[in-house]
N, CA and C atoms of all chains as a GROMACS GRO file, in nm:
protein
  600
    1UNK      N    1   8.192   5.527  -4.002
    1UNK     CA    2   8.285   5.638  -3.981
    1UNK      C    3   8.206   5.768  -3.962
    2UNK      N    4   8.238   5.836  -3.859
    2UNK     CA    5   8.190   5.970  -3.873
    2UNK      C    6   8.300   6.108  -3.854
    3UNK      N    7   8.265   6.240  -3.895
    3UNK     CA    8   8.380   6.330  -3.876
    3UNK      C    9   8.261   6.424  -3.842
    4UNK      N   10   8.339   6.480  -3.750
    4UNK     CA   11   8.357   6.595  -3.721
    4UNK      C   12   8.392   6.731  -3.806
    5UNK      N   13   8.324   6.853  -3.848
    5UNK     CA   14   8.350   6.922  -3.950
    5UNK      C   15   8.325   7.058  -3.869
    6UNK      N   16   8.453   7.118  -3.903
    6UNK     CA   17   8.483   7.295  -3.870
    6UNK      C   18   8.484   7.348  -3.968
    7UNK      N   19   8.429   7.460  -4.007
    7UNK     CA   20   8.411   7.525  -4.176
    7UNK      C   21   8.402   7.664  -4.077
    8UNK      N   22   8.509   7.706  -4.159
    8UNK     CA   23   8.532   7.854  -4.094
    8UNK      C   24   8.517   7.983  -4.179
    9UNK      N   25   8.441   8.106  -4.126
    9UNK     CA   26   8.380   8.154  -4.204
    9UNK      C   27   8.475   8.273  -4.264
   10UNK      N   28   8.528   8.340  -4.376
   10UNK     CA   29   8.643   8.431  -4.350
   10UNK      C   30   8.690   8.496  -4.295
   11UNK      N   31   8.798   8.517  -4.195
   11UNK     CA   32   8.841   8.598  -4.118
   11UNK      C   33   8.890   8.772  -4.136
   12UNK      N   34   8.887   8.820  -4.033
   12UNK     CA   35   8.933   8.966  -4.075
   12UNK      C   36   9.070   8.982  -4.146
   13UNK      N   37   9.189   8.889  -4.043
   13UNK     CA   38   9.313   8.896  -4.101
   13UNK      C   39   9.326   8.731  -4.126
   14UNK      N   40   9.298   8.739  -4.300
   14UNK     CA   41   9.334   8.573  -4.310
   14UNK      C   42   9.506   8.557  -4.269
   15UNK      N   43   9.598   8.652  -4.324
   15UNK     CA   44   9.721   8.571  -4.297
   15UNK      C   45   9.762   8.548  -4.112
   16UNK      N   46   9.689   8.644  -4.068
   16UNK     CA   47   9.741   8.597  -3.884
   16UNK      C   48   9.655   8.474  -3.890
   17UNK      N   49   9.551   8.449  -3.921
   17UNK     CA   50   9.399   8.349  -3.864
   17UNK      C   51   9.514   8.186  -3.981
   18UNK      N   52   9.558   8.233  -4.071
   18UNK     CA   53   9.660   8.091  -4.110
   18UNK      C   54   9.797   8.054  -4.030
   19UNK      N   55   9.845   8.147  -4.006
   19UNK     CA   56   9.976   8.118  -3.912
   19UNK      C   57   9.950   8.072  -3.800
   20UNK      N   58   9.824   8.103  -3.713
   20UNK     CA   59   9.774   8.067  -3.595
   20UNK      C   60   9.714   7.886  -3.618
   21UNK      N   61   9.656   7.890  -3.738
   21UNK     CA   62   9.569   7.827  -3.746
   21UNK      C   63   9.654   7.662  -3.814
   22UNK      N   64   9.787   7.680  -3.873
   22UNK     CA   65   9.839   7.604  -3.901
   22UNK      C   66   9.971   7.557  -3.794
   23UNK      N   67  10.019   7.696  -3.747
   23UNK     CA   68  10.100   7.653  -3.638
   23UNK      C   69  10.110   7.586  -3.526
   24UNK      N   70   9.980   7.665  -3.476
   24UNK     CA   71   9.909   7.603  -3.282
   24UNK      C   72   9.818   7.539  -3.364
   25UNK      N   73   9.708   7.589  -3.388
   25UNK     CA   74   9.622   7.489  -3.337
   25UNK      C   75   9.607   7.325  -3.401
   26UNK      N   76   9.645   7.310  -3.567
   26UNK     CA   77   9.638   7.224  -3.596
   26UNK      C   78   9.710   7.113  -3.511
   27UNK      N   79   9.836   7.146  -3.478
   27UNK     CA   80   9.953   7.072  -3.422
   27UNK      C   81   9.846   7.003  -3.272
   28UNK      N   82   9.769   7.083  -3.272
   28UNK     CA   83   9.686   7.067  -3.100
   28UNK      C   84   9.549   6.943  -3.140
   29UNK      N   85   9.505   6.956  -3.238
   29UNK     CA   86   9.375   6.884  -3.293
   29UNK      C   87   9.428   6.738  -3.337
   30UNK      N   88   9.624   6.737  -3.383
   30UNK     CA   89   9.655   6.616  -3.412
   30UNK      C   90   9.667   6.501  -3.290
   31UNK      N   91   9.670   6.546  -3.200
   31UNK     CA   92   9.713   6.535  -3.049
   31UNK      C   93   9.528   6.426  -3.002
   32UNK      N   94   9.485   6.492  -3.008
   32UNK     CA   95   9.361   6.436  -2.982
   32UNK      C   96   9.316   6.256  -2.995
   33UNK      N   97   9.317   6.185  -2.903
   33UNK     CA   98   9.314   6.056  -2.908
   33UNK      C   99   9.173   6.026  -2.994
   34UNK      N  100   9.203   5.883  -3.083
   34UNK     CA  101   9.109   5.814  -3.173
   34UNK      C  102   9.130   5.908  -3.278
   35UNK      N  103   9.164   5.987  -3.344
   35UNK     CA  104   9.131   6.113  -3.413
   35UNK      C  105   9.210   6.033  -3.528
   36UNK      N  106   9.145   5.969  -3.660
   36UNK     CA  107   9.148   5.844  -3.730
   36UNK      C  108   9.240   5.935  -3.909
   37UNK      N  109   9.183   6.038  -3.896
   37UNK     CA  110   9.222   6.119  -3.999
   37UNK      C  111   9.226   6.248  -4.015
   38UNK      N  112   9.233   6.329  -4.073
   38UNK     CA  113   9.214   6.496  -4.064
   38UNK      C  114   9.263   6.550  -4.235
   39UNK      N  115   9.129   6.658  -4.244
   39UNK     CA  116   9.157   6.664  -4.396
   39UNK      C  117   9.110   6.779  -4.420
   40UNK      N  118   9.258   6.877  -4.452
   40UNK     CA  119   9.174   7.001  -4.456
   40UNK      C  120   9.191   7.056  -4.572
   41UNK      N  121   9.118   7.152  -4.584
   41UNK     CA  122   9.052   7.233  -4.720
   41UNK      C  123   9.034   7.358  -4.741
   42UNK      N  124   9.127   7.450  -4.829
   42UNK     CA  125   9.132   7.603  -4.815
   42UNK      C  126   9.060   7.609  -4.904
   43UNK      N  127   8.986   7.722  -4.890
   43UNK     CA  128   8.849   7.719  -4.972
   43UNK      C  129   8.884   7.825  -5.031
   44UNK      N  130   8.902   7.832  -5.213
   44UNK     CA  131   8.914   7.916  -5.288
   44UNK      C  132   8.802   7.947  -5.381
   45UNK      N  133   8.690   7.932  -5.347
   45UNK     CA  134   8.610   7.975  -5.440
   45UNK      C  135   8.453   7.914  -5.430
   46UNK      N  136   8.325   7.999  -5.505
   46UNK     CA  137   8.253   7.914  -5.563
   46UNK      C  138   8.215   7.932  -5.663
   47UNK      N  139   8.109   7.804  -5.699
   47UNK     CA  140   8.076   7.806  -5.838
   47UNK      C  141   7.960   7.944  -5.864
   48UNK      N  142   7.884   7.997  -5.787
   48UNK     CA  143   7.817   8.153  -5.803
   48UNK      C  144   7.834   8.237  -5.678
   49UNK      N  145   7.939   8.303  -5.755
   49UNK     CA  146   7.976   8.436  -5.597
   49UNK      C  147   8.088   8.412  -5.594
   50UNK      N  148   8.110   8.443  -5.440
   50UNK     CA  149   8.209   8.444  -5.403
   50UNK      C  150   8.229   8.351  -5.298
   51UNK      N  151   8.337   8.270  -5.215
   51UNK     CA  152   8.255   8.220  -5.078
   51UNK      C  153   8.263   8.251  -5.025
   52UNK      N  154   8.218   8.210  -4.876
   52UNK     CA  155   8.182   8.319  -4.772
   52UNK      C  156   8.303   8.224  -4.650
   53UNK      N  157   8.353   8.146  -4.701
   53UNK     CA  158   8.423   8.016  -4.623
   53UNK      C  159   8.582   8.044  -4.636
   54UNK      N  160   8.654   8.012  -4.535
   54UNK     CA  161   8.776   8.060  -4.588
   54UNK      C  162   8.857   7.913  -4.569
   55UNK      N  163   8.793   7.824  -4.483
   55UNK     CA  164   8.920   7.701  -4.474
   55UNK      C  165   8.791   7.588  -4.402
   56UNK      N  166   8.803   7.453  -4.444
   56UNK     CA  167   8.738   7.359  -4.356
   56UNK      C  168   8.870   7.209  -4.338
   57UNK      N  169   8.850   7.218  -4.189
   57UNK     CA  170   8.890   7.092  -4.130
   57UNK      C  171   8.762   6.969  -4.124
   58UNK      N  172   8.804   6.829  -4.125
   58UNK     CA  173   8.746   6.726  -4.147
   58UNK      C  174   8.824   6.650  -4.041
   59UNK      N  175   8.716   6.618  -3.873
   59UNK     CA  176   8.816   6.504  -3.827
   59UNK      C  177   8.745   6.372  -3.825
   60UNK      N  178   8.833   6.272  -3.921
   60UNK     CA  179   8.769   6.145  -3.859
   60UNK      C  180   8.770   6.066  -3.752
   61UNK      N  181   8.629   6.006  -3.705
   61UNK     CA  182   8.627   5.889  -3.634
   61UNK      C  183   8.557   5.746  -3.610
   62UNK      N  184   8.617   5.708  -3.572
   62UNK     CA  185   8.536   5.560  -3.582
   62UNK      C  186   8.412   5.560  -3.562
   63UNK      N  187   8.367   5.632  -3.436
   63UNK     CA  188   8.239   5.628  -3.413
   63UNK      C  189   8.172   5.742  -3.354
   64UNK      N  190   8.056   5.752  -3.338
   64UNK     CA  191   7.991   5.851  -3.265
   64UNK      C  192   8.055   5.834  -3.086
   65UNK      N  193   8.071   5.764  -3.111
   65UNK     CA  194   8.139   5.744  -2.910
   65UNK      C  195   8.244   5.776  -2.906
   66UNK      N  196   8.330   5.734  -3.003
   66UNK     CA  197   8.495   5.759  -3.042
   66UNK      C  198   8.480   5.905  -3.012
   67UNK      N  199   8.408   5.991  -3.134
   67UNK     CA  200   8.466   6.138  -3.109
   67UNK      C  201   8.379   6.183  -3.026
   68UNK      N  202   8.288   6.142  -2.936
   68UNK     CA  203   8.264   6.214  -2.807
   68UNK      C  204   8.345   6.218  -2.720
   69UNK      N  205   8.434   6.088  -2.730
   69UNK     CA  206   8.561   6.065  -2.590
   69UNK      C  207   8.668   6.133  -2.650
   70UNK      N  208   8.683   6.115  -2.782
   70UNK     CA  209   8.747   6.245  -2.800
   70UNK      C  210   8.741   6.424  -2.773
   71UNK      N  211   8.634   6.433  -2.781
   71UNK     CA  212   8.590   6.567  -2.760
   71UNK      C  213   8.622   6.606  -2.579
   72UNK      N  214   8.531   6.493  -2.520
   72UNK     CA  215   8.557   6.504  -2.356
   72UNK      C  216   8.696   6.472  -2.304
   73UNK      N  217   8.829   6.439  -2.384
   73UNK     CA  218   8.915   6.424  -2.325
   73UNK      C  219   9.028   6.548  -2.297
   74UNK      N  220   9.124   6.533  -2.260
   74UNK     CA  221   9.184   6.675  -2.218
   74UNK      C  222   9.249   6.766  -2.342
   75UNK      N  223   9.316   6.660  -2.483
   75UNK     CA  224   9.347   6.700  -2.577
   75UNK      C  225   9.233   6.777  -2.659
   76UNK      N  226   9.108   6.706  -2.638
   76UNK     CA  227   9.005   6.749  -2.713
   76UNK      C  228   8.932   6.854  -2.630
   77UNK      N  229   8.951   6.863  -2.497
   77UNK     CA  230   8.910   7.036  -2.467
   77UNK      C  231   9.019   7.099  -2.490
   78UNK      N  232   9.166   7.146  -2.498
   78UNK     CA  233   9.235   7.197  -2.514
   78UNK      C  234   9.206   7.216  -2.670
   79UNK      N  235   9.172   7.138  -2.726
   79UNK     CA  236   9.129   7.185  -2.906
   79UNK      C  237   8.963   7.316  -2.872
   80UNK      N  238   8.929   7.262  -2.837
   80UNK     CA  239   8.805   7.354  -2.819
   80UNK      C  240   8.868   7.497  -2.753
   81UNK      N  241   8.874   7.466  -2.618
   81UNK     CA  242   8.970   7.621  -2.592
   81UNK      C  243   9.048   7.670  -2.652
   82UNK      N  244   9.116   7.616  -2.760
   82UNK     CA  245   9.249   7.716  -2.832
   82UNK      C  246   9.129   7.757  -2.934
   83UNK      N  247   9.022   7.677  -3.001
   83UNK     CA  248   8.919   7.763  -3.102
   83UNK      C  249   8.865   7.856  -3.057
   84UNK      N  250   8.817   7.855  -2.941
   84UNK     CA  251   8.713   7.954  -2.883
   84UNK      C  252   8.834   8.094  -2.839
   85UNK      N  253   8.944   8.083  -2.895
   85UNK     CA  254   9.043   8.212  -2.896
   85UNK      C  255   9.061   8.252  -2.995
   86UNK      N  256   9.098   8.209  -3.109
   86UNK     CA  257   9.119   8.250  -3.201
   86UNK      C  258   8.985   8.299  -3.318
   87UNK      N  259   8.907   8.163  -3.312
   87UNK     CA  260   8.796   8.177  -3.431
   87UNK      C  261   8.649   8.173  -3.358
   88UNK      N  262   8.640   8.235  -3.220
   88UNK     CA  263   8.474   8.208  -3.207
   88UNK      C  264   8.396   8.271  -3.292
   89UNK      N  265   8.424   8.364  -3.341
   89UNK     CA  266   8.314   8.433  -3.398
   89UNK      C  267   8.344   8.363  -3.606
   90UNK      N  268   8.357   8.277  -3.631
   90UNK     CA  269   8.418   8.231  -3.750
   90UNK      C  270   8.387   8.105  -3.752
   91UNK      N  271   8.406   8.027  -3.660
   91UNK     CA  272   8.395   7.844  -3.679
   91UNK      C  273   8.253   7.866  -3.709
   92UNK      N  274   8.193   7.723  -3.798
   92UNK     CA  275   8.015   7.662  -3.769
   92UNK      C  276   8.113   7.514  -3.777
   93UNK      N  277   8.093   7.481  -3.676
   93UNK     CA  278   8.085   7.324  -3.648
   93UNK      C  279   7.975   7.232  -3.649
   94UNK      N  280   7.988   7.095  -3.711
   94UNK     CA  281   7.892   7.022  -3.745
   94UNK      C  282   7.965   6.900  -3.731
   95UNK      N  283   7.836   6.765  -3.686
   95UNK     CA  284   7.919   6.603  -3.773
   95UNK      C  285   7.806   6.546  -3.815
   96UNK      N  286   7.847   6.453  -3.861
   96UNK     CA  287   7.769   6.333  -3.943
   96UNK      C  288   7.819   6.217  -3.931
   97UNK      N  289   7.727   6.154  -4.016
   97UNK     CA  290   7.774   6.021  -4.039
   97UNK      C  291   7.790   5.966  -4.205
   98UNK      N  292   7.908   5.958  -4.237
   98UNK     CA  293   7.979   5.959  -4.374
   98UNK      C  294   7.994   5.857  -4.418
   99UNK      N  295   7.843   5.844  -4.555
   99UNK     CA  296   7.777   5.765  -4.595
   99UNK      C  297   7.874   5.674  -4.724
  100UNK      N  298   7.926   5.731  -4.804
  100UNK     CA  299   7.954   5.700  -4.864
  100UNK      C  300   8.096   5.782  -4.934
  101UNK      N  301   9.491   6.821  -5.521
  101UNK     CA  302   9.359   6.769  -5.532
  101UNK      C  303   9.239   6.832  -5.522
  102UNK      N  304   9.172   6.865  -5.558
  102UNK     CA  305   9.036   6.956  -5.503
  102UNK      C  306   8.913   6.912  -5.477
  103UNK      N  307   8.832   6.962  -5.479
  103UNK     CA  308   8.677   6.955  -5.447
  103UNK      C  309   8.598   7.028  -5.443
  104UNK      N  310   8.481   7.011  -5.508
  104UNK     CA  311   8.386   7.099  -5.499
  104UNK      C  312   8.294   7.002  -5.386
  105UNK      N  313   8.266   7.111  -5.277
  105UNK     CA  314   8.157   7.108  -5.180
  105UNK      C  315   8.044   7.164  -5.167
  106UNK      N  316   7.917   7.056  -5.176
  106UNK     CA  317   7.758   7.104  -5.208
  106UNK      C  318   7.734   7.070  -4.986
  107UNK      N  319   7.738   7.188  -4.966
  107UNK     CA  320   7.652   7.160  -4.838
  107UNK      C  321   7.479   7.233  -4.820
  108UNK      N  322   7.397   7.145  -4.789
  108UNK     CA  323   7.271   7.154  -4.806
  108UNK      C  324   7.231   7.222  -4.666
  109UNK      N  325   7.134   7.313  -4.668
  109UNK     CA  326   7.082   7.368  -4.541
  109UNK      C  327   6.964   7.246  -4.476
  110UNK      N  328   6.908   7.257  -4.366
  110UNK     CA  329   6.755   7.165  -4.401
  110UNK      C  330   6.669   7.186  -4.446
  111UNK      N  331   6.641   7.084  -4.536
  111UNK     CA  332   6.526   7.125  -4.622
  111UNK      C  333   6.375   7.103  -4.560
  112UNK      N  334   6.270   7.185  -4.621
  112UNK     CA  335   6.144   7.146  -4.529
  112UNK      C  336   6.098   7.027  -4.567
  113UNK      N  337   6.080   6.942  -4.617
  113UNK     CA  338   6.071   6.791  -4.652
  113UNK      C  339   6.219   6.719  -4.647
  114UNK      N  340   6.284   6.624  -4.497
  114UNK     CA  341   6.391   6.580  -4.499
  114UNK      C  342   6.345   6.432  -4.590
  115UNK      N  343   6.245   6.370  -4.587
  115UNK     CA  344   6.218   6.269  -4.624
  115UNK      C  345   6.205   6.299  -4.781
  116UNK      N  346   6.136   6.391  -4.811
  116UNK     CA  347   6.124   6.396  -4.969
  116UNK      C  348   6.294   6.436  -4.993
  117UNK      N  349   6.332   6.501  -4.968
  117UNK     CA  350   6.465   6.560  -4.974
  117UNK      C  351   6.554   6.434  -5.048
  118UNK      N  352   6.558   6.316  -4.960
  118UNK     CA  353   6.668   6.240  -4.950
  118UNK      C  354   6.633   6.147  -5.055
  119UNK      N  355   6.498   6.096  -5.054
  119UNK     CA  356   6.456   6.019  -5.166
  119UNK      C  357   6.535   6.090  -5.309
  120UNK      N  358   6.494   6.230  -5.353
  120UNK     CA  359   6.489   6.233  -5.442
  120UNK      C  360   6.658   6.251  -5.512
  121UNK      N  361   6.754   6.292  -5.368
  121UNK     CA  362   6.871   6.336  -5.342
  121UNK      C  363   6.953   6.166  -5.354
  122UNK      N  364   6.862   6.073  -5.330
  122UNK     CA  365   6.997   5.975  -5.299
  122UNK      C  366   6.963   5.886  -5.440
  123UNK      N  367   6.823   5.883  -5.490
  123UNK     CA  368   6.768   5.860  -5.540
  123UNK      C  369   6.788   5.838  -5.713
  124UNK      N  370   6.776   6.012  -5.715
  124UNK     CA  371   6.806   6.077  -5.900
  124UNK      C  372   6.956   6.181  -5.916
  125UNK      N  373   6.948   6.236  -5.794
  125UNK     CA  374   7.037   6.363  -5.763
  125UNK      C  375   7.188   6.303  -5.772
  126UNK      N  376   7.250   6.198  -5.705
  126UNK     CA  377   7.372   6.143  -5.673
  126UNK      C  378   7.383   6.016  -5.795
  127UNK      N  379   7.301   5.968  -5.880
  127UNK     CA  380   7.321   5.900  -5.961
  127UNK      C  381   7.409   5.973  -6.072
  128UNK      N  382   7.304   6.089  -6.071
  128UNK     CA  383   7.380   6.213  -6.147
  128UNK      C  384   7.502   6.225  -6.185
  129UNK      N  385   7.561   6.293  -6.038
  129UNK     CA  386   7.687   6.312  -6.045
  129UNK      C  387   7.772   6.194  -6.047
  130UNK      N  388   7.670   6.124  -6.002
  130UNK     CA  389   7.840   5.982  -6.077
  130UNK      C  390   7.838   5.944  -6.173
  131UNK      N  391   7.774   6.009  -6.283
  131UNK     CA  392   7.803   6.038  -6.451
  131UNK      C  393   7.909   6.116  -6.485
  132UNK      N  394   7.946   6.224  -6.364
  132UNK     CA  395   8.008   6.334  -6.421
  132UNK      C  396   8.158   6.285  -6.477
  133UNK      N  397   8.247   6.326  -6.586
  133UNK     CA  398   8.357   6.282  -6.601
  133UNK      C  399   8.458   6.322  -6.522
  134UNK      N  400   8.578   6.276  -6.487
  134UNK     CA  401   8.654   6.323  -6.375
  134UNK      C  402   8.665   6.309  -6.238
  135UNK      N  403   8.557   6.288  -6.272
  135UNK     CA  404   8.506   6.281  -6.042
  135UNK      C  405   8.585   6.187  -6.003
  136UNK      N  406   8.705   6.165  -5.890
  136UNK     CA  407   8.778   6.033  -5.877
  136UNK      C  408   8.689   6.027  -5.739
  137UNK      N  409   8.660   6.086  -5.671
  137UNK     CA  410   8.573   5.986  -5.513
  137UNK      C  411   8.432   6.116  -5.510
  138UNK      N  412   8.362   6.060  -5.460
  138UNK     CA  413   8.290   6.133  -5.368
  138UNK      C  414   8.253   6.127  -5.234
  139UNK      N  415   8.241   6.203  -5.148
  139UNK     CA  416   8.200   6.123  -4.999
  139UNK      C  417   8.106   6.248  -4.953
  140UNK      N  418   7.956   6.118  -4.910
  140UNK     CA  419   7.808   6.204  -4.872
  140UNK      C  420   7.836   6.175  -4.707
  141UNK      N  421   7.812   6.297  -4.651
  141UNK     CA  422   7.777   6.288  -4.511
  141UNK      C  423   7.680   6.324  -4.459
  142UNK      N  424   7.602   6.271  -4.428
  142UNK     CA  425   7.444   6.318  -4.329
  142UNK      C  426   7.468   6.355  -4.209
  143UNK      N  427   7.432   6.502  -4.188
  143UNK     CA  428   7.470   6.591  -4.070
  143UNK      C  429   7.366   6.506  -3.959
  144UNK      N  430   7.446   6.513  -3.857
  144UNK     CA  431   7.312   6.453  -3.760
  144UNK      C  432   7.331   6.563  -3.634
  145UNK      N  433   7.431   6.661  -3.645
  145UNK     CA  434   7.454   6.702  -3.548
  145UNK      C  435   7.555   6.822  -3.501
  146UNK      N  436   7.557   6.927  -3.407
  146UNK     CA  437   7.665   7.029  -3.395
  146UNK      C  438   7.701   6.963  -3.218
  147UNK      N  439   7.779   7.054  -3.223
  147UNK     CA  440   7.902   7.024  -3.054
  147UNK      C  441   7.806   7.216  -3.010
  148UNK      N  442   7.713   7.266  -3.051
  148UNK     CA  443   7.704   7.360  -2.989
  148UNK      C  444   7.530   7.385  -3.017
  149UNK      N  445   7.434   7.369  -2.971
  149UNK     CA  446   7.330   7.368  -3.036
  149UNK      C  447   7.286   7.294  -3.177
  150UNK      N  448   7.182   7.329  -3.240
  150UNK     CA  449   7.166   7.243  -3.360
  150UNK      C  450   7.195   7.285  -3.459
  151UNK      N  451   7.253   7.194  -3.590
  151UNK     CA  452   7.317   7.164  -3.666
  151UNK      C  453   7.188   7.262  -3.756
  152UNK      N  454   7.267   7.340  -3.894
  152UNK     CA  455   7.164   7.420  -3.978
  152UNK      C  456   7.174   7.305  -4.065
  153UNK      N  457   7.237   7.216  -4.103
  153UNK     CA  458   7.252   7.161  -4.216
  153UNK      C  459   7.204   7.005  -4.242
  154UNK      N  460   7.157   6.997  -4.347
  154UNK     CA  461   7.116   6.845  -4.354
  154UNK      C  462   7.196   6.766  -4.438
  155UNK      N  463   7.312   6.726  -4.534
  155UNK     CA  464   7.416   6.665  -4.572
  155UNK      C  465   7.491   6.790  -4.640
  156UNK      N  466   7.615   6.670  -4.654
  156UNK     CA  467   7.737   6.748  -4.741
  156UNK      C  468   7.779   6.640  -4.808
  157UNK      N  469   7.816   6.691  -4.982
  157UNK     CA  470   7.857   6.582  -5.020
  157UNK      C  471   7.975   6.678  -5.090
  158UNK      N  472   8.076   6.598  -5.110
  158UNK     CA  473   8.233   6.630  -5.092
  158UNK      C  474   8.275   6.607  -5.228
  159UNK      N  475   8.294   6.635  -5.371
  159UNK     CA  476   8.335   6.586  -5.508
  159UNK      C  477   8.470   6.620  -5.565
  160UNK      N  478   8.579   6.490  -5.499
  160UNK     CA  479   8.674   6.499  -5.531
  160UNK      C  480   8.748   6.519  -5.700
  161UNK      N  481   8.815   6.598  -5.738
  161UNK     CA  482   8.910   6.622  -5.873
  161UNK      C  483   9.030   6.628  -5.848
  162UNK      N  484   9.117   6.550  -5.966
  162UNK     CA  485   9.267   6.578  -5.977
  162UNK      C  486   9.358   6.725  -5.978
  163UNK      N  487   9.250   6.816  -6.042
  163UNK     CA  488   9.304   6.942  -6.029
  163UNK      C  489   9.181   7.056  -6.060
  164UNK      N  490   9.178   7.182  -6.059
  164UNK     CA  491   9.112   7.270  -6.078
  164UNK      C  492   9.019   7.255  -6.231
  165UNK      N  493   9.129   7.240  -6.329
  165UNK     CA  494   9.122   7.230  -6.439
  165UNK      C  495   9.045   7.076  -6.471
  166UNK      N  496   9.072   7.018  -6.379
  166UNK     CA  497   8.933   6.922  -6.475
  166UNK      C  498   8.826   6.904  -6.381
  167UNK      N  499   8.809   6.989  -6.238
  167UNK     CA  500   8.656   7.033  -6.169
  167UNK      C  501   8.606   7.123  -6.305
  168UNK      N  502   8.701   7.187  -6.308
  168UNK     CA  503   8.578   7.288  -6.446
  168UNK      C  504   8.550   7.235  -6.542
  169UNK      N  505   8.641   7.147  -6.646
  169UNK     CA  506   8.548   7.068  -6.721
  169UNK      C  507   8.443   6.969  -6.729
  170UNK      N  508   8.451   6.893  -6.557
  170UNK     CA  509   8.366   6.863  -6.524
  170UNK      C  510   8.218   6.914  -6.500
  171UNK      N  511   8.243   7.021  -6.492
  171UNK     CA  512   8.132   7.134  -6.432
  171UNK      C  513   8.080   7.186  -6.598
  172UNK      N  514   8.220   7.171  -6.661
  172UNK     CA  515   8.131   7.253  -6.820
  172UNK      C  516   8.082   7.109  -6.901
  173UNK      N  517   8.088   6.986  -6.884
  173UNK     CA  518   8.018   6.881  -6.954
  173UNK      C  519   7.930   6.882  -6.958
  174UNK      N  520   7.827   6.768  -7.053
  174UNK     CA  521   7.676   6.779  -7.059
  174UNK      C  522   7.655   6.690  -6.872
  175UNK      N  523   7.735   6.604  -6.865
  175UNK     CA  524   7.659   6.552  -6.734
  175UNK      C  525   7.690   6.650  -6.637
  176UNK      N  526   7.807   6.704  -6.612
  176UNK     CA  527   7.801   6.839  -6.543
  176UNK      C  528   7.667   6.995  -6.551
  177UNK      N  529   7.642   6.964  -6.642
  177UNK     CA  530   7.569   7.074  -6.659
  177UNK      C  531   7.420   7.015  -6.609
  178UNK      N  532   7.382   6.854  -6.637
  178UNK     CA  533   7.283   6.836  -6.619
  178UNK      C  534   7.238   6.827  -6.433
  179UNK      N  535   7.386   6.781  -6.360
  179UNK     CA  536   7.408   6.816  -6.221
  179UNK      C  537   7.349   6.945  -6.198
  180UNK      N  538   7.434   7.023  -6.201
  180UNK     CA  539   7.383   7.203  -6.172
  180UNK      C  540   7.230   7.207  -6.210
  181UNK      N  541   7.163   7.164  -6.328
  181UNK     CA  542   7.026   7.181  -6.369
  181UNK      C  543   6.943   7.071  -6.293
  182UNK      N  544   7.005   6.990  -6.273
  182UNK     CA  545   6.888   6.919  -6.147
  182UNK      C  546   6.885   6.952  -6.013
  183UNK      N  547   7.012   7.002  -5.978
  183UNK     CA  548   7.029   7.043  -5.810
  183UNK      C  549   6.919   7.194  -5.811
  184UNK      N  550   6.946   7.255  -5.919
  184UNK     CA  551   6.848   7.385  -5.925
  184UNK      C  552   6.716   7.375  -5.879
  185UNK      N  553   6.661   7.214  -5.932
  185UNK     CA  554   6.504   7.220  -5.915
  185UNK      C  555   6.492   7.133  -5.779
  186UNK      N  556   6.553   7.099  -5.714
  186UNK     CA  557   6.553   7.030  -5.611
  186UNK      C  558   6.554   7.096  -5.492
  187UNK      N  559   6.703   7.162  -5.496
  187UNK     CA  560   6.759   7.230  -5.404
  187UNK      C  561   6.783   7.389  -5.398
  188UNK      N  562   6.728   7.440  -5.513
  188UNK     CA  563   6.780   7.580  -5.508
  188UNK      C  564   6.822   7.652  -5.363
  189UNK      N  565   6.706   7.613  -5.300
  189UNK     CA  566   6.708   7.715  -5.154
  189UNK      C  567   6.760   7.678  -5.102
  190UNK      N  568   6.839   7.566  -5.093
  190UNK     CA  569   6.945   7.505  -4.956
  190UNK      C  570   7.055   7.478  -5.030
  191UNK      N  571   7.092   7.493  -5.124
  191UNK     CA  572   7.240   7.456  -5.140
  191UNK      C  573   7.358   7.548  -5.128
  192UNK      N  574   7.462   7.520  -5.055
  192UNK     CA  575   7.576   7.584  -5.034
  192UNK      C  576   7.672   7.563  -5.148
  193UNK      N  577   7.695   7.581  -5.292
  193UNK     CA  578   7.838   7.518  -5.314
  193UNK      C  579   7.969   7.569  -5.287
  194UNK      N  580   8.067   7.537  -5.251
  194UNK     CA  581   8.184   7.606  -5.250
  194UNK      C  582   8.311   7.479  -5.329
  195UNK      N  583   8.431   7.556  -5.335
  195UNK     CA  584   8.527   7.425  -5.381
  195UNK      C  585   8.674   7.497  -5.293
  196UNK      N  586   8.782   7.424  -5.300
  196UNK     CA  587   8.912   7.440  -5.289
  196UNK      C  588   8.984   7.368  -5.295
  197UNK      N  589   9.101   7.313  -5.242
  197UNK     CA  590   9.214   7.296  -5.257
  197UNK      C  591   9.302   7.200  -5.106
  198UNK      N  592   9.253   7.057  -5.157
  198UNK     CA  593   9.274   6.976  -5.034
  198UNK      C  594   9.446   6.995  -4.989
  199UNK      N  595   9.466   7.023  -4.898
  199UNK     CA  596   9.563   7.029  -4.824
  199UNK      C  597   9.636   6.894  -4.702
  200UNK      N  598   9.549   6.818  -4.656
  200UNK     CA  599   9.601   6.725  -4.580
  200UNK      C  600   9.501   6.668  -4.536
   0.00000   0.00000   0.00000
């Protein structure tokens, strides 16, 4: 299994960047073919400080091929273009492979 | 449900890193009381240039209130005191509040 991980860094206006972010775009990322799970996470805190994170999405997939054809398909650029409106300056995107 | 999230930057030894991380470090925390899952992911990669990070490991709790007693136990405490000498310089922790 691997996911795909958006960890977004706090926004200027968290309550527009949640209404946007739960209304459109999630509804748009569910859409996305193979897309096995999704698991997201409002980030309230850390254990020294403060965080610097305000919300992370988790998408699963079967495979490293899975979410490339996901990524290259039309649902999955339409997920990329609706991010690159709202949160470019905010997303760090990353994946792996989820060991355990 | 919550979680506390340890995301690691790369470290300059990935090989010493992981030995000692998959090794002594993660035995650890599956002492801790409370913990109902954990899930380690090894970053291999970003959708936009390269990835800063070398794993994330994900430490699921039933609620807020027993991440912190987890965190205030002796095996909790001995977590935080081993990640210190390991990882000081690359560790991210943050926690919140799983949503979906």
């Amino acid at each position: 299994m691997v996911k795909l991980i958006a960890l977004y860094r706090k926004p200027a206006d968290a309550a527009a960047f949640d209404k946007y972010y739960y209304d459109v775009h999630i509804p748009l990322v569910r859409k996305v073919p193979g897309l096995r799970k999704i698991e997201i996470t409002s980030i309230t805190g850390a254990p020294m400080g403060e965080a610097k994170y305000h919300v992370m999405a988790e998408m699963y997939y079967d495979s490293m091929d899975a979410m490339n054809a996901a990524n290259a398909s039309p649902e999955g650029k339409a997920v990329f273009q609706d991010v690159m409106k709202f949160a470019a300056d905010v997303i760090i995107p990353f994946f792996g492979e989820v060991r355990a």
